[in-house]
C-alpha positions as CSV (number, residue, x, y, z in Angstrom):
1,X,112.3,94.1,105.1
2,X,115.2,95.3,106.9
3,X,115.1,98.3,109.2
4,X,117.6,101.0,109.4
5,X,117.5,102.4,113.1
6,X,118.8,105.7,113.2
7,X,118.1,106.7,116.5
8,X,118.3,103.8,119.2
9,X,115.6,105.9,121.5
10,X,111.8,104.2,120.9
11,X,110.7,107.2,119.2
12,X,113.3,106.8,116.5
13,X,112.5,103.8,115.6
14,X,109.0,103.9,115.3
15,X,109.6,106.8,113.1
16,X,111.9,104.4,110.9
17,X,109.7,102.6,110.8
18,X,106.8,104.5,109.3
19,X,109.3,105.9,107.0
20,X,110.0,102.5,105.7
21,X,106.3,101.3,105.4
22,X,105.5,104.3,103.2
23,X,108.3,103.8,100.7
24,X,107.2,100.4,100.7
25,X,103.4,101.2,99.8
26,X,104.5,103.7,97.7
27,X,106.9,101.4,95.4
28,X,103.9,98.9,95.6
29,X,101.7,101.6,93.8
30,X,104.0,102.3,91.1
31,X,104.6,98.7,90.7
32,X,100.9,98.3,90.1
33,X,100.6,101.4,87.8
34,X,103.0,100.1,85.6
35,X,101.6,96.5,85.3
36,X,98.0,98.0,84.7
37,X,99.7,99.7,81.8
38,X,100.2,96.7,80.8
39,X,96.8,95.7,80.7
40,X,97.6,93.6,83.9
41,X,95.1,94.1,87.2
42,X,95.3,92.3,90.5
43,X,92.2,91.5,92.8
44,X,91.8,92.6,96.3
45,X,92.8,89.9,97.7
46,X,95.9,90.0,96.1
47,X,96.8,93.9,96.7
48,X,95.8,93.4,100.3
49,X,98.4,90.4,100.2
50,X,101.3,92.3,98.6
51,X,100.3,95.3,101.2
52,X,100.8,92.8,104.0
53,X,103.9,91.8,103.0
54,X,105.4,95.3,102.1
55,X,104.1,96.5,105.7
56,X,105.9,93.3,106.8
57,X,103.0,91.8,108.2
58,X,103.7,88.6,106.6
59,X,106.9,86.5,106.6
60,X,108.4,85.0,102.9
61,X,107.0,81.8,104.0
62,X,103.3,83.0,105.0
63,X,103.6,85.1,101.7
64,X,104.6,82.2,99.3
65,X,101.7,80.5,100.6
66,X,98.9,82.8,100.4
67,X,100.2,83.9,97.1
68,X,99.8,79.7,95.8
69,X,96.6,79.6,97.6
70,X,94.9,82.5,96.0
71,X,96.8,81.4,92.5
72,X,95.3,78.0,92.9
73,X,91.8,79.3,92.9
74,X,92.2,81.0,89.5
């Protein structure tokens, strides 16, 4: 996720930040919405993966491999 820093003082950017994270989450929830629509659900454990990776807890690479981890076990 790439981070737009307004402000270059450390309050700025922490408030960047946060703004970020919550657009994130909240595409993330209408993302899932729209798929349970559909009829499709995801598990905890992959919700609390795609929240990781929208809060940017997890690099592409760590994702990807969680995501064939937990899709192995299906």
């Amino acid at each position: 996720m790439h981070i737009n820093v307004v402000n270059w003082s450390r309050r700025g950017m922490i408030m960047v930040r946060k703004n970020n994270h919550k657009k994130s989450k909240s595409a993330l929830m209408h993302a899932k919405a729209s798929l349970e629509i559909e009829g499709i659900h995801f598990t905890t454990q992959e919700e609390q993966l795609l929240l990781e990776r929208a809060n940017g807890r997890l690099s592409y690479s760590e994702f990807i491999a969680r995501a064939r981890e937990i899709a192995k076990n299906v």
